[in-house]
N, C-alpha and C positions, 0 to 999 in steps of 0.2 A: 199278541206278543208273548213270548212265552223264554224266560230267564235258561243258558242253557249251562247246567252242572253236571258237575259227577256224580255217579248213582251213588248208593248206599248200601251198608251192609244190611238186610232185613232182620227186622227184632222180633222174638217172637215171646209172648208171656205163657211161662209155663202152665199148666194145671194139673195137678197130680194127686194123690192121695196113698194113704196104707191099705194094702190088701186085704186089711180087714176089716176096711171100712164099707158101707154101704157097694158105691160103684164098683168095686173090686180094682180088676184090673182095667178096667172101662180106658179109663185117661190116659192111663201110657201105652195103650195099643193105638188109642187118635194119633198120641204124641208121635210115635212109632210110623204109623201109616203118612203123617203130615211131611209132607218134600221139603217144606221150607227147614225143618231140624233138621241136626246134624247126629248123623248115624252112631251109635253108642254113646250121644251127647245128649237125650234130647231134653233134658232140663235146662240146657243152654239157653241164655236167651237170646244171644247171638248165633245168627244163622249162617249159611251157606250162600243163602242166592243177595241178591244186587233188587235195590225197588230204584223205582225214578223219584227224583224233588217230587214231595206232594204241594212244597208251597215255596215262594219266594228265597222262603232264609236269607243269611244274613251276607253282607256283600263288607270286606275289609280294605282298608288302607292298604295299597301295594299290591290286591291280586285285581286278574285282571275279570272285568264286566264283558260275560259272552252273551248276547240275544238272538234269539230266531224271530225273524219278524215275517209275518205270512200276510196279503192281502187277496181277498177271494171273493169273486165275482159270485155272488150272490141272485141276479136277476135274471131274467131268459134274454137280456140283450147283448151285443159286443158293446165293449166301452174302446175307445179309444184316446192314444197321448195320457199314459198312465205313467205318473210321476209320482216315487215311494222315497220318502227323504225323514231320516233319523236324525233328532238332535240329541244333546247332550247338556243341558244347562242343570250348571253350579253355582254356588254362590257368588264367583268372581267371572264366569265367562261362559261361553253357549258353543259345542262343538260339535260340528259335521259328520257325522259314525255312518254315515251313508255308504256302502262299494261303491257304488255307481252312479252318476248325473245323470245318466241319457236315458230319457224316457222310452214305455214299451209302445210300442206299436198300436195294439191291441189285446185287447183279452176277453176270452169267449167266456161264457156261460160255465159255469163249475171249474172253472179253472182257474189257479192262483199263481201269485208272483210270489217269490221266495228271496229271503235276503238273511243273512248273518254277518250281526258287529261284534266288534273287540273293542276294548277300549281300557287299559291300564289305568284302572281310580287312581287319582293322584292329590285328592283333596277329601278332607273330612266334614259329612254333614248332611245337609238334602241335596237331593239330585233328581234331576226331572228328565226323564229319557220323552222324548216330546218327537208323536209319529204323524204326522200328513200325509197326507194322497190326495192328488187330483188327477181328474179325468175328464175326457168330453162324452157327450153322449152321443146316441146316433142323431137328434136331434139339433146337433152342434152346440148342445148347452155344457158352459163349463160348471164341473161339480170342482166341490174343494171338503175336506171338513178334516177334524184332527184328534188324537186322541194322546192324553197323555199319562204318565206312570210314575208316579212317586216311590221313591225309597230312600234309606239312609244310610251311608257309609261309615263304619264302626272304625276305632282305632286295634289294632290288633297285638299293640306292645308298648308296655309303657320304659321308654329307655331315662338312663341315669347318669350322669357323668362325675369323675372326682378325681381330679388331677392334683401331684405333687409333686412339686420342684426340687429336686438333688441339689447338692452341692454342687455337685459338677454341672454340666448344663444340658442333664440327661431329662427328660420329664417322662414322669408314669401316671399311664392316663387308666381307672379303672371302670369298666361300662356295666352298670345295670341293668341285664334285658329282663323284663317280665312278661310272662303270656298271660294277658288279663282278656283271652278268648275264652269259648266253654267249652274248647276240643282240644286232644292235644298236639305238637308243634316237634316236627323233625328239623332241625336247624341245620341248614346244610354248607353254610357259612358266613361267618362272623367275623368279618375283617377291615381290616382300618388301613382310610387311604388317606397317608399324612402329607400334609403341605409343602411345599418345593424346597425349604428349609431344615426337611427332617428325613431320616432314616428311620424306619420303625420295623422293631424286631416285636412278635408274640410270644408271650408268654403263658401258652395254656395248653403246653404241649408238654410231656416228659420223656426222660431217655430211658426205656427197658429195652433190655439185650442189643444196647444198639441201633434201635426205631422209636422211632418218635410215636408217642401215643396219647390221644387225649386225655387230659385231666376229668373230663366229664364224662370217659368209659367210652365201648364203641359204639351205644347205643344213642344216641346225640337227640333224646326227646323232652321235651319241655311241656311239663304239666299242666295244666289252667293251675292259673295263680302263682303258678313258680318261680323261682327267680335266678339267673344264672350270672354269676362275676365272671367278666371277661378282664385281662390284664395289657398289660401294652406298655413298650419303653420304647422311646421315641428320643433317637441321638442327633444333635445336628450335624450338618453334613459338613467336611472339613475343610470347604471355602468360605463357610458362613460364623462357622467355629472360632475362628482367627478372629472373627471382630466383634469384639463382645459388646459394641451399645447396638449392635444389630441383632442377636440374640436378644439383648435383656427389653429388646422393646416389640421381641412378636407376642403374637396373642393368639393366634389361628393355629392351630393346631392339624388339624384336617375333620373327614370326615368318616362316619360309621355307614359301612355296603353291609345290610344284614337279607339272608336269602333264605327260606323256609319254606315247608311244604306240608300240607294238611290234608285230612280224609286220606284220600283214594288217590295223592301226588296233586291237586289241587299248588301251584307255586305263588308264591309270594315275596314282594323284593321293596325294602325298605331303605330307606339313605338318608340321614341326617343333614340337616344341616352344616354350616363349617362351625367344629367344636372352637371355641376360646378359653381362653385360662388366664387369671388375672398377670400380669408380668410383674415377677419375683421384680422386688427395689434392691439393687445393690449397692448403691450410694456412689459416690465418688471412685470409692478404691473397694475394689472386690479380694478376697481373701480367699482360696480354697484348696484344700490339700488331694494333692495330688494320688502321693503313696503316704501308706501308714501301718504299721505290723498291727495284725489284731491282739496279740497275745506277747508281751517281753516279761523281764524276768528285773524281777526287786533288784533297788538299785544297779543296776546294768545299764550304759547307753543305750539308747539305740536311734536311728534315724528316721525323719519325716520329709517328705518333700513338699514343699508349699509353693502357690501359684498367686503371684499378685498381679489384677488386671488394674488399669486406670480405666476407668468409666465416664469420666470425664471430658469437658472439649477444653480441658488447660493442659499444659505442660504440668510433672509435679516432681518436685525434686524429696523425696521423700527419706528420711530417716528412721533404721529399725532399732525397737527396744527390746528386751526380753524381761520380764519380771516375774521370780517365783511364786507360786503358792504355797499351801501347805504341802502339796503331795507333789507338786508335779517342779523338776527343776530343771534349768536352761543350762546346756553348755556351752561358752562360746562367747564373743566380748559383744557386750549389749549398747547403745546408742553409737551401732555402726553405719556409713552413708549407703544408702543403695545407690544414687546418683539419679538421673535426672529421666521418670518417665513420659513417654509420650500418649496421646487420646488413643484411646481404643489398642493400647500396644501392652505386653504383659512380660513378667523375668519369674525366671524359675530361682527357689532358695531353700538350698538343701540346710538342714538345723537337727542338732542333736538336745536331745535331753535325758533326764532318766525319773524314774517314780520312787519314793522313800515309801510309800504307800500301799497295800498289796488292794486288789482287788479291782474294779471297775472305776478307772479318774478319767476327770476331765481335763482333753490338752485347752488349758489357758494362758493369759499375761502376755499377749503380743500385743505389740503398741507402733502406730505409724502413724508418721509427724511429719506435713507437706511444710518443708519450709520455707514455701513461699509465701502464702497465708497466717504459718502459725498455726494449726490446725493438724488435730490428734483424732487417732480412729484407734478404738480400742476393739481390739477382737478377744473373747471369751466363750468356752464351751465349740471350742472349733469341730473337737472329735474327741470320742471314748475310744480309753483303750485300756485292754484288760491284764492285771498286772499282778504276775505268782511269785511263788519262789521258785528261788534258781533251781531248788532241789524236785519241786513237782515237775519242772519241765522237762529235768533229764529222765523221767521217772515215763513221761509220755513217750 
C-alpha cells in the first residue's frame, strides 16, 4: 500500500565557502555542476526539480485520502478467485473504498492486481485503512490473511465565530479562520451559506476604480499560524421580516463552505456546522429607530423615525410619553394615545426634538405605558447623535 501525493519541490543544503579559503572555488563548481540547483541560484535552497513522498506525511480534515494498493503474486503458482477489498474504519463507522466486488479470475506468477481509492476524510483522529485478499490455490485450499495501516487525521483550521445583533434585525457574523498547519494555505473561498430566513451580503470586498477587490490583497495566502477576519451581514428576508416573534426567536444562522489549496494545488473543503447566536430579548414592545441624521445643528429641530413592534401574543393599547434631559429635548405633546396594537404587528412614528448640547448626546426619555396592564417600558440611549453649531455646519 503505498499513500498517493503530490510531489515536492526538492531542497537542497548549500555548501560554500570564500575563495580564500582552503577549498577555493571547489564548492560552487559542485554547486554549479549539481542539476537539482537553480542556474545563477545556486545557494538556493529551493530547487528546480519535483522528489516523490519519502514518507506518509500528514493527512487533514477536508482533503481527500488517495491510495495505490498493489497485490503481487509472489509464488511460481496460479492462484485463483482473488478477492482485494479496502476498508476504511473510524472511530464511528467502517467504509468500503473498494472499485470493485468482483473477484479476478486468476493470477499468474509475478504478476499483480492493481487498485486506487479515494476517499474525502470527513472525521478527525485514528483511522485504520484495513486491506484483505483472498484466494484459492491450485490445490482448492482457501487462503485469506489481512493487513492493516494506521494514521491520524490532523485538524487543519481552527474557525471562530462572533456575532452581533443591530438594532435593526440585521446580524453581523465575524469568522475567525486560522491555519494551525505547517505549510502555507491559498484560500480560494470563504463563503457563508445562511439559513432560509436570511440574505447575506460580504463584506470583504472593496470598491477601487469601480471593481471589487479583496481586502486581503490579490494574493489570498494564509501563513501557519495566521489568522484571517472574515465579515458578513445577514438581513432577513422581507416575508419573514414582517413578523417579528419569528425573527426574535431564530438562532441558526447558517453555515461556513471554506475551500483551500496546499503544496502543489493539493484541495481541501471544510463546512461548518449550522452557526447559532443567542436570540436578542426584546421584551414585550420593541423600540427601534428607523431613520436618524448623523450630524444636526445646536438647538435646531430635526427629525427621527421610530419603529414600535408588539412582541407579544396580547393586544396592547399603548400610550407615548416624551421626557427631557439635560441635552436632549422633545418637541410635540407628550402622553399622547398610539391606539391599540396587535401580536407580532408594528406603527411607524415620526418625532422631533432638538439638542441645547453641542457634541456627541444620547437620544433618551421615551416612555410606553400598555394600558391594559398598567405597565411602563422605558427606553434610554436609543442612538448618538452628533451635535455642532449651526456656524461649523455652514462652514462644511
Amino acid at each position: 500500500v503505498m499513500r498517493l501525493t503530490k510531489p515536492t519541490l526538492f531542497t537542497n543544503i548549500p555548501v560554500t565557502c570564500e575563495e580564500r579559503d582552503l577549498p577555493g572555488n571547489l564548492f560552487n563548481q559542485l554547486m554549479k555542476d549539481d542539476p537539482s540547483t537553480v542556474n545563477g541560484a545556486e545557494t538556493l535552497m529551493l530547487g528546480e526539480m519535483l522528489t516523490l513522498p519519502q514518507n506518509f506525511g500528514n493527512i487533514f480534515l477536508g482533503e481527500t485520502f488517495s491510495s495505490y494498493i498493489s497485490v503481487h503474486n509472489d509464488s511460481n503458482q496460479i492462484v485463483k478467485d482473488i478477492l482485494v477489498k479496502a476498508d476504511l474504519q473510524t472511530s464511528s463507522q467502517r467504509l468500503n473504498l473498494s472499485a470493485s466486488s468482483a473477484a479476478v479470475t486468476e493470477l499468474k506468477p509475478d504478476c499483480c492486481i492493481d487498485d486506487v481509492i479515494h476517499h474525502e476524510v470527513k472525521e478527525i483522529g485514528t483511522h485504520i485503512l484495513v486491506c484483505a485478499v483472498s484466494y484459492t490455490t491450485q490445490m482448492g485450499e482457501k487462503m485469506y490473511f489481512r493487513k492493516f495501516f494506521k494514521f491520524q487525521v490532523l485538524k487543519p483550521l481552527d474557525v471562530k465565530t462572533k456575532f452581533y445583533n443591530a438594532e435593526t434585525d440585521e446580524v453581523f457574523l465575524e469568522a475567525q479562520i486560522q491555519n494551525i498547519t505547517t505549510s502555507p494555505m491559498f484560500m480560494e473561498k470563504v463563503s457563508l451559506e445562511p439559513s432560509i430566513m436570511y440574505n447575506v451580503a460580504e463584506l470583504n470586498t472593496v470598491d477601487t476604480s469601480g471593481e471589487r477587490a479583496s481586502t486581503f490583497g490579490s494574493r489570498t495566502y494564509l501563513q501557519p499560524m495566521d489568522t484571517r477576519q472574515y465579515l458578513y451581514c445577514l438581513k432577513p428576508k422581507q416575508e419573514f421580516a414582517e413578523k417579528a416573534g419569528v425573527i426574535k426567536g431564530v438562532t441558526v444562522i447558517g453555515k461556513l463552505d471554506i475551500v483551500w489549496k496546499t503544496n502543489l494545488g493539493e484541495r481541501g473543503r471544510l463546512q461548518t456546522s449550522q452557526l447559532q447566536r443567542m436570540a436578542p430579548g426584546y421584551g414585550d414592545v420593541r423600540l427601534s429607530l428607523e431613520t436618524i441624521p448623523d450630524t444636526v445643528s445646536l438647538e435646531e429641530p430635526f427629525n427621527i423615525m421610530c419603529k414600535i413592534t408588539n412582541c407579544s401574543e396580547r393586544t396592547m393599547d399603548l400610550v407615548l410619553e416624551m421626557c427631557n434631559t439635560s441635552s436632549i429635548h422633545w418637541c410635540g405633546v407628550s402622553g399622547r394615545q398610539l391606539g391599540k396594537l396587535h401580536p407580532s404587528s408594528s406603527l411607524h412614528l415620526a418625532l422631533t426634538l432638538l439638542s441645547s448640547v453641542q457634541g456627541l448626546q444620547s437620544v433618551s426619555g421615551l416612555r410606553l405605558t400598555d394600558t391594559f396592564l398598567k405597565r411602563t417600558y422605558e427606553y434610554d440611549d436609543i442612538a448618538q447623535v452628533c451635535v455642532v453649531s449651526s456656524e461649523v455646519k455652514k462652514i462644511k
